[in-house]
VEXDREN-2710 file (C-alpha; in Angstrom, 1 decimal):
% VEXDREN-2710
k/r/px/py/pz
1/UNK/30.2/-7.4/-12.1
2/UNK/31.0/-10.9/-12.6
3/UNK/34.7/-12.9/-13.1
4/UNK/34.9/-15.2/-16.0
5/UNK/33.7/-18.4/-13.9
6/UNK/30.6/-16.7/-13.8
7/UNK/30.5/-15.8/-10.2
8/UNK/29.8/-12.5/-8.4
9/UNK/32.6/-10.5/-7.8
10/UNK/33.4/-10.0/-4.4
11/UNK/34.7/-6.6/-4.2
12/UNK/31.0/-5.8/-5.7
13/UNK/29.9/-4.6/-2.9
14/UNK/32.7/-1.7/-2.0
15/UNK/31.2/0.2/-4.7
16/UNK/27.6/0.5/-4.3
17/UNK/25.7/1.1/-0.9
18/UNK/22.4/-1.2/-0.5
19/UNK/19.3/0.5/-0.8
20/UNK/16.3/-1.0/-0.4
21/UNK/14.0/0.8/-3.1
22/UNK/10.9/-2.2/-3.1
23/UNK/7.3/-1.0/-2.6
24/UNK/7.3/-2.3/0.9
25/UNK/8.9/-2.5/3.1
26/UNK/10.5/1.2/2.2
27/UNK/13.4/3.3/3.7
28/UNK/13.3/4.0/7.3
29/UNK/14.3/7.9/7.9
30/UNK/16.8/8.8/10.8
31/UNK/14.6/10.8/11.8
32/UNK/12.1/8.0/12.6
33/UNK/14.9/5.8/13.9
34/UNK/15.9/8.1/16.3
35/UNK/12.3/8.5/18.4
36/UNK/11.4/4.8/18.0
37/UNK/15.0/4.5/20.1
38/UNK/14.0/7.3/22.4
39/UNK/10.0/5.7/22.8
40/UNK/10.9/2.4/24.9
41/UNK/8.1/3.5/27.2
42/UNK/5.8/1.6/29.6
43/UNK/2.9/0.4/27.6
44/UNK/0.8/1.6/30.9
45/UNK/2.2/4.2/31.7
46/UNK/1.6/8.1/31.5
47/UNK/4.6/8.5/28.6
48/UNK/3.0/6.2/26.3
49/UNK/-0.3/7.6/27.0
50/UNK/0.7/10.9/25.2
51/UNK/2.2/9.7/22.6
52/UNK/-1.3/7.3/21.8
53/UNK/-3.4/10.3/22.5
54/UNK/-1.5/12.7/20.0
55/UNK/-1.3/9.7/17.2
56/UNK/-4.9/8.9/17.6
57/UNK/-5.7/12.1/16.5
58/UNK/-3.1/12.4/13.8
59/UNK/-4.6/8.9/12.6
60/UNK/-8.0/10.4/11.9
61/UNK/-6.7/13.5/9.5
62/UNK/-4.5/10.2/7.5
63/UNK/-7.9/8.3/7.1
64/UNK/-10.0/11.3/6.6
65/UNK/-12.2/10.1/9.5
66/UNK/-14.4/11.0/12.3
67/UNK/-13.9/7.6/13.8
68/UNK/-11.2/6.0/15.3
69/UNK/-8.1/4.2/14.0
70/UNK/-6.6/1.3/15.7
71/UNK/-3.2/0.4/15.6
72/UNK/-2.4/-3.3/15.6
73/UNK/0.4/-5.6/16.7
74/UNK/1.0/-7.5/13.4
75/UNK/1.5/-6.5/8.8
76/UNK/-1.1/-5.5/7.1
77/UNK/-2.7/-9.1/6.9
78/UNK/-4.0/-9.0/10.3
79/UNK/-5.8/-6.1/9.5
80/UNK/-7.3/-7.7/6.3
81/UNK/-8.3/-10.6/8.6
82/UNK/-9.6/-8.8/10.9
83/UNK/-11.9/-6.8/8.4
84/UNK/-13.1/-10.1/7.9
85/UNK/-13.7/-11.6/10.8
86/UNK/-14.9/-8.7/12.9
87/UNK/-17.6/-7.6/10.5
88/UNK/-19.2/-10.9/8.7
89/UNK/-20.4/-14.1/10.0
90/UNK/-19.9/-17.2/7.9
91/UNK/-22.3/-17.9/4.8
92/UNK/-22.7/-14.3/4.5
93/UNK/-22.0/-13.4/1.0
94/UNK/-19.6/-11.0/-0.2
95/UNK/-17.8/-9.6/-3.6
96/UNK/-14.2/-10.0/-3.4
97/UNK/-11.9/-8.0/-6.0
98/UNK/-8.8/-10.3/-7.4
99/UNK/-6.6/-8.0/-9.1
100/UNK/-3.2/-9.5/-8.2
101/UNK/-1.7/-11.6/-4.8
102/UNK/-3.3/-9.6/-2.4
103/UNK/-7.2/-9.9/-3.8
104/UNK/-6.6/-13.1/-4.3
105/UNK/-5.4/-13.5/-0.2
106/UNK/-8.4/-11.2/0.9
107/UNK/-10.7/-13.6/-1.6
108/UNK/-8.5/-16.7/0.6
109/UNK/-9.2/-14.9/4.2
110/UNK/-12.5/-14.7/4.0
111/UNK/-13.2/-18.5/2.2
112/UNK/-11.3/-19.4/5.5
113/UNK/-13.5/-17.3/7.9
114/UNK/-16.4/-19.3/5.7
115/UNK/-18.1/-16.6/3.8
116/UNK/-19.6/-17.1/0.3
117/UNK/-17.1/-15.6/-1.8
118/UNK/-18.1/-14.2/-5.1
119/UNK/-14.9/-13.6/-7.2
120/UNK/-14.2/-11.0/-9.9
121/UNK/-10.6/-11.8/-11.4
122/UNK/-9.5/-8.8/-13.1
123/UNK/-6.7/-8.9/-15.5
124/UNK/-3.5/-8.0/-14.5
125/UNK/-2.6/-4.3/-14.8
126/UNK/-5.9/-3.6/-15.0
127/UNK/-8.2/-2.2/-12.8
128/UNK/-11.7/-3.2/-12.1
129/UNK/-15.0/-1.8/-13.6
130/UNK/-17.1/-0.5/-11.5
131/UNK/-19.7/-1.9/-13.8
132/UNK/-18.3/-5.4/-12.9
133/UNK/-18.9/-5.1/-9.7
134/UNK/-22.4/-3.7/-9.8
135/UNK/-23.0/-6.8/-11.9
136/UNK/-22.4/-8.8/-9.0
137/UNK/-24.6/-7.8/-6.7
138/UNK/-27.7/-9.4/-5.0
139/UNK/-29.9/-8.8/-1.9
140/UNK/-27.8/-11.0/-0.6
141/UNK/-24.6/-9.2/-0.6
142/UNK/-23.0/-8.3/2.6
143/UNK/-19.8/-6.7/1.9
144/UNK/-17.4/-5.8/-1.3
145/UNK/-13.9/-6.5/-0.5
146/UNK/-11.2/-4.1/-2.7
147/UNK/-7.8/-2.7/-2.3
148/UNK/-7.2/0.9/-3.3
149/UNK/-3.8/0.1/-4.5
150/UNK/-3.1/-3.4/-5.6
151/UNK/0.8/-3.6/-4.3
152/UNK/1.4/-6.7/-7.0
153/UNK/0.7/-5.0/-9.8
154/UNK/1.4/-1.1/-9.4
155/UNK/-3.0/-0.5/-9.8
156/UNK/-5.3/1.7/-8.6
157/UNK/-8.9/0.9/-8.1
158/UNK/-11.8/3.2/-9.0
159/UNK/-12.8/3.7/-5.0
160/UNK/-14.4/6.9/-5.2
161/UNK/-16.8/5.6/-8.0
162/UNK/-17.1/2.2/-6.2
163/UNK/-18.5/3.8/-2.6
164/UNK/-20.9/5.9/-4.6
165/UNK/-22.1/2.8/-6.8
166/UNK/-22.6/1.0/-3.4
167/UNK/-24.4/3.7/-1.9
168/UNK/-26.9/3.9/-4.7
169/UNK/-27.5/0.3/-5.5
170/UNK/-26.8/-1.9/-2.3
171/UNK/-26.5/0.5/1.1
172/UNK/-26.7/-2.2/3.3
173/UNK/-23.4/-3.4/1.9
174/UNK/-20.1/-2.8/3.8
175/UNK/-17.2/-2.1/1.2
176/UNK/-13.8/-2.8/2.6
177/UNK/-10.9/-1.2/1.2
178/UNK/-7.2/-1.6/1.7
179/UNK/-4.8/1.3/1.8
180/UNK/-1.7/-0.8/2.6
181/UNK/0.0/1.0/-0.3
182/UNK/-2.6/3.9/-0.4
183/UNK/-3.5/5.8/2.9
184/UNK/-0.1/8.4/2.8
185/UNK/0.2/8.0/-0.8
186/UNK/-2.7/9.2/-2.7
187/UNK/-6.3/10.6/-1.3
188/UNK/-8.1/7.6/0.5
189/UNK/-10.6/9.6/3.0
190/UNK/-12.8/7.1/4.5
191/UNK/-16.0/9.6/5.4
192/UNK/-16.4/11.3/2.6
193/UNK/-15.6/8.5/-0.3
194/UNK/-17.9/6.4/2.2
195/UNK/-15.7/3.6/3.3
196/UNK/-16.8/1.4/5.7
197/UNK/-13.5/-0.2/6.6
198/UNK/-10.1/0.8/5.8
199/UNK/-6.9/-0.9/6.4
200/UNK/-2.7/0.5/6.1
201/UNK/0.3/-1.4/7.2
202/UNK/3.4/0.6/8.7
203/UNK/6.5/-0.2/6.5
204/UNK/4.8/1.1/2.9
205/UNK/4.4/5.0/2.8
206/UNK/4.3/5.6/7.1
207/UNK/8.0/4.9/6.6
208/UNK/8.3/2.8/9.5
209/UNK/9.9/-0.9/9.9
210/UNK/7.2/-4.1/9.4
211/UNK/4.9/-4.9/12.5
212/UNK/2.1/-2.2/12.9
213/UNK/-0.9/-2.0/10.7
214/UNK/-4.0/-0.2/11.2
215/UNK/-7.3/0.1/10.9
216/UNK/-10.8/2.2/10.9
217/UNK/-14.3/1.4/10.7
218/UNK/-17.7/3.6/10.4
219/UNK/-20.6/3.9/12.2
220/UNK/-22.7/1.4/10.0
221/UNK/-19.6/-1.3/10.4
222/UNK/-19.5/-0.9/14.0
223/UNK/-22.8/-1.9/14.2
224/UNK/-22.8/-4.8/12.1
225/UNK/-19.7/-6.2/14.0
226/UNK/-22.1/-6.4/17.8
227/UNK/-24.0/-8.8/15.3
228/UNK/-21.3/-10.9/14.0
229/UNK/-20.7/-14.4/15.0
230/UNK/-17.5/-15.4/14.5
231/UNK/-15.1/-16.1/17.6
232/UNK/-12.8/-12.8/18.7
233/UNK/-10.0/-12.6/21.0
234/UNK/-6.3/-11.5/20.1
235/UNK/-8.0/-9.9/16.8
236/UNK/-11.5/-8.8/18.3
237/UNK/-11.5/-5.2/17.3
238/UNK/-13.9/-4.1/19.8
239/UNK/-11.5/-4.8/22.6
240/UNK/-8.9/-2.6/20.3
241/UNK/-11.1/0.7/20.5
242/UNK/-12.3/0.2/24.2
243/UNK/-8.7/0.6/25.1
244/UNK/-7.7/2.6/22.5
245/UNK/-10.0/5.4/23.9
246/UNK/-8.2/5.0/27.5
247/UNK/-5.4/5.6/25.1
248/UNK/-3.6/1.9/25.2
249/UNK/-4.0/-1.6/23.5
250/UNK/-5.7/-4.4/24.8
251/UNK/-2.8/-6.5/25.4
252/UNK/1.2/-5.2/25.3
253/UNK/1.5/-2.4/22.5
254/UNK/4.7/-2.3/20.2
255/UNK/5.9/1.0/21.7
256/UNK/9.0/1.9/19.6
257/UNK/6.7/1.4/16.2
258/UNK/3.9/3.7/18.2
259/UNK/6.7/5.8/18.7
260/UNK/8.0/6.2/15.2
261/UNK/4.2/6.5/14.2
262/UNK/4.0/9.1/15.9
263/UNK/6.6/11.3/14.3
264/UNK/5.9/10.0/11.5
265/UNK/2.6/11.8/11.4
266/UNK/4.1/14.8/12.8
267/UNK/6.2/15.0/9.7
268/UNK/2.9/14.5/7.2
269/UNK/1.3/17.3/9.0
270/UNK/4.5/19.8/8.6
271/UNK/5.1/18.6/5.0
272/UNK/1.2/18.5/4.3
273/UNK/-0.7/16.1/2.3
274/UNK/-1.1/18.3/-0.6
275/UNK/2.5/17.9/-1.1
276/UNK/3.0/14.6/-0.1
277/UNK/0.3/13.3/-2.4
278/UNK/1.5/15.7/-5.5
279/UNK/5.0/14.1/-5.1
280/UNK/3.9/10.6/-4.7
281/UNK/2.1/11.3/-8.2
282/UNK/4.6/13.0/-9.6
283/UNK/7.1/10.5/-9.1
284/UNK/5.0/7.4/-10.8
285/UNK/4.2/9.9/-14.1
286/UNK/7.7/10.6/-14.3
287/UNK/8.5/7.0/-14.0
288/UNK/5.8/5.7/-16.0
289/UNK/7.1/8.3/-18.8
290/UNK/11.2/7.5/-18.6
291/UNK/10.0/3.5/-19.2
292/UNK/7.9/4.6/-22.0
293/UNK/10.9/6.5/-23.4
294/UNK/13.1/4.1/-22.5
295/UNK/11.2/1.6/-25.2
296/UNK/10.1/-0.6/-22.4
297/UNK/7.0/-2.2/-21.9
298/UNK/4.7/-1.3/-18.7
299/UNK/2.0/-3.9/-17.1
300/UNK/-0.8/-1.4/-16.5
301/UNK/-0.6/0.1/-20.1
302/UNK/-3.7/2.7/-19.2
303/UNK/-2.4/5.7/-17.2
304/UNK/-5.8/5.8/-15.2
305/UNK/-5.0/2.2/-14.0
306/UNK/-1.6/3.4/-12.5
307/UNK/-0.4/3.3/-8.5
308/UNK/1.6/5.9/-7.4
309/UNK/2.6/3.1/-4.8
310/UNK/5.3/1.9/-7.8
311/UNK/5.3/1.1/-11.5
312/UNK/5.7/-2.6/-13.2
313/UNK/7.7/-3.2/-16.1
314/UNK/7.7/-6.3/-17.9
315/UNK/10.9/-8.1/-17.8
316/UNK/11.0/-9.8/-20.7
317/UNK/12.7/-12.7/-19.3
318/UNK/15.5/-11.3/-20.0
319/UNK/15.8/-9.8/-16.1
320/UNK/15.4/-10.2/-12.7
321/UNK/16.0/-8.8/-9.3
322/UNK/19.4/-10.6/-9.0
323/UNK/20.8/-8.4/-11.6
324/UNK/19.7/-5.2/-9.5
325/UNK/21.0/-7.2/-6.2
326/UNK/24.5/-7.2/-7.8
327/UNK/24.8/-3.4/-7.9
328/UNK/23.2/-2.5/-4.7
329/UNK/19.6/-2.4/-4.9
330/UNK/17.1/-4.1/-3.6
331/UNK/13.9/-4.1/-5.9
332/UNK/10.7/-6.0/-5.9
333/UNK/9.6/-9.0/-8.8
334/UNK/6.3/-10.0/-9.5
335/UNK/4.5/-12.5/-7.3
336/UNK/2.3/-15.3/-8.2
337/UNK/1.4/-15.9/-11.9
338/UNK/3.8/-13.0/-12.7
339/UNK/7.0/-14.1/-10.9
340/UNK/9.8/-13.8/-13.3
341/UNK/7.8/-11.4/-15.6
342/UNK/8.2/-8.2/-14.3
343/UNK/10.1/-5.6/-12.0
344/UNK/8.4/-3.1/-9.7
345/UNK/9.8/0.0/-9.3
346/UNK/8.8/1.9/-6.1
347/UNK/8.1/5.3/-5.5
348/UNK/6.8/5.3/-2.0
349/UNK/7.7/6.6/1.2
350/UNK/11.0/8.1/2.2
351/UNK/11.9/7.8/-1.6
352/UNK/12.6/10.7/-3.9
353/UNK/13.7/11.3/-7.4
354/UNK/17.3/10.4/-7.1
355/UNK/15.9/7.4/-5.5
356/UNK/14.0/6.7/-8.5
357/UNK/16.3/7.4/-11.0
358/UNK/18.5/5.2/-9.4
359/UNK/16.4/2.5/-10.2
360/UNK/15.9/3.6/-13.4
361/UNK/19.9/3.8/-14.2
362/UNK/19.8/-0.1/-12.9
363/UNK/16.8/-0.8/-14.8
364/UNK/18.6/0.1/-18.1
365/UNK/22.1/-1.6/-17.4
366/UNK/20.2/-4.8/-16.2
367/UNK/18.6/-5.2/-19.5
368/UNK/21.6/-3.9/-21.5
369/UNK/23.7/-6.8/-20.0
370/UNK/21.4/-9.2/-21.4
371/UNK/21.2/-7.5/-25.1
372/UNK/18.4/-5.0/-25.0
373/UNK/19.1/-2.0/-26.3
374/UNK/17.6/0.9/-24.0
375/UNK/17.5/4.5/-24.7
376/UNK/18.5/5.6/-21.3
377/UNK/19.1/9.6/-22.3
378/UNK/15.4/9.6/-23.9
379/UNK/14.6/8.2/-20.6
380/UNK/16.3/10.5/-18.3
381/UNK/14.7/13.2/-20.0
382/UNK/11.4/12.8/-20.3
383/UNK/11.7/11.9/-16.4
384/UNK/13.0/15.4/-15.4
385/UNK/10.2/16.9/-17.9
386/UNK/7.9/15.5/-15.5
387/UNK/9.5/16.3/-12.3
388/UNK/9.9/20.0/-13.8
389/UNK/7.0/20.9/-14.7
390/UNK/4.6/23.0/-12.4
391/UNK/1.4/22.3/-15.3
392/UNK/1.4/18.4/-14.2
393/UNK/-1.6/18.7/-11.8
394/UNK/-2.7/15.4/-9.4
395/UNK/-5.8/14.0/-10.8
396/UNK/-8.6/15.3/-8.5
397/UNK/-9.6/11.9/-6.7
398/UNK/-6.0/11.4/-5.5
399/UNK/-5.8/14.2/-3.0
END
């Protein structure tokens, strides 16, 4: 809605509500709102010590793990550094996956924390090969570095097949995963995949505002971290369990975002994770099938290489997020090397179909004000084909 001196209209805005429909951070439910407002608790005291005790244990069924999972005071990145500093010393070598802007920062991390980084740069919108990374490996190798779901790119790794590759051909090796836009959306279980460390951050599918992030590790990590050299003190994960298992955080612990964890995780137990991870796939087929329909181009062309986390659709150059901005929504671009070439849809979260299809409705106007003819009906239906039908089973290794 623009005047004819080219500027945005300023009664825009009364007709759309903003919706913030990006891959990360996601909606924040009323629900959630309304016990991070009730959870302004003592971080020592008795209150707070329920809650922990209650999420602790909700943590482990989210990361399929025996072990515990710590909550931290900072995004997702502190738990990749973290991962890094707590469980290698520099020189040690690991394999680090670069799939998108988040490989390449884990691949940056750990060049800072001095490790010997061995790079595999894997086209975007693909995933990796597991054979690729097998190819990689010495005696020397300490630790693979991977994330489940590659947020830049709307991928999914191979995981599953990775952890058993490791197992067979390097068991010494510590692979690292992170579920920032995995753990709540598709299966990610840490014990019996064989994950040594596993990272999420709270505003992707945990629904909650930016500032938490967590993270696990097993037995054989644990171990290998009493060996490691680096220096620890705000980020020393050791310190994090100790007082985690007095139910509390080593130094003053975001309560409110504990708070909305915690009923967060309530609500994944009462909806189940069947259903949560049958909808989250659901939603990216259905997605992936209106674009298709729509004659639009996707970046990960190979269903098998597909998030559920959110789709990307090349742009063309024709489009960008401002045209979405001027109707009400707020969508992710593409970062990096692909900034200005593509538009991620997300399907994560407190998001359903309406949600989506509003994105898709944008998506088609966007382009059709800059020329492109878009089959929008063909698109529209072949979304609801997918949402309809009870035959579309989720693939077995994501739930």
């Amino acid at each position: 809605m623009e005047s004819k001196n080219n500027q945005v209209n300023p009664h825009a805005n009364a007709f759309f509500k903003h919706r913030i429909l990006t891959a990360g951070p996601t909606p924040v439910p009323d629900f959630v709102l309304s016990a991070m407002s009730s959870s302004v608790h003592y971080h020592r005291g008795s209150e707070f010590a329920k809650i922990m005790e209650e999420t602790r244990a909700m943590l482990k069924t989210l990361f399929g793990t025996t072990e515990e999972v710590m909550i931290f005071s900072g995004t997702g990145t502190l738990a990749m550094e973290g991962a890094v500093q707590n469980f290698f010393s520099p020189g040690e070598e690991v394999i680090s996956v670069n799939s998108g802007k988040f490989g390449d920062r884990w691949s940056q991390q750990a060049k800072i924390y001095g490790l010997t980084v061995k790079e595999i740069f894997v086209e975007r919108g693909r995933a990796v090969d597991v054979a690729a990374v097998e190819s990689q490996l010495t005696p020397q190798t300490k630790g693979v570095f991977v994330h489940s779901s590659e947020t830049s790119t709307g991928v999914r790794h191979p995981i599953k097949q990775i952890a058993k590759m490791l197992k067979e051909k390097a068991p010494e090796a510590l692979l690292l995963v992170d579920g920032v836009t995995s753990v709540g959306v598709f299966a990610t279980p840490m014990d019996a995949w064989g994950i040594d460390v596993l990272v999420a951050g709270s505003q992707k599918a945990l629904m909650l505002p930016p500032g938490l992030s967590l993270g696990a590790a097993s037995k054989k990590a644990w171990a290998k971290c009493e060996t490691v050299k680096n220096v620890r003190y705000y980020n020393d994960w050791r310190k994090t369990k100790k007082t985690a298992l007095e139910n509390t955080g080593p130094f003053t612990s975001p309560v409110t975002l504990v708070g909305g964890l915690h009923a967060v995780l309530k609500d994944f137990e009462k909806t189940g994770y069947e259903t949560l991870y049958e909808k989250a796939w659901r939603l990216q087929k259905a997605t992936r099938e209106a674009v298709k329909a729509m004659g639009l181009e996707l970046l990960a062309k190979r269903d098998e290489d597909a998030s559920p986390a959110c789709t990307s659709v090349m742009s063309e150059g024709l489009i960008d997020t401002k045209g979405f901005k001027k109707i009400g929504l707020t969508v992710s671009g593409g970062q990096d090397e692909l900034k200005g070439k593509i538009i991620r849809l997300g399907h994560i979260g407190y998001m359903d179909a309406w949600d989506v299809l509003c994105q898709i409705v944008a998506l088609a106007k966007v382009f059709e004000q800059k020329g492109k003819k878009v089959d929008l009906a063909k698109g529209l239906e072949s979304f609801w084909k997918v949402i309809e039908d009870p035959n579309n089973q989720t693939p077995e290794d994501m739930r």
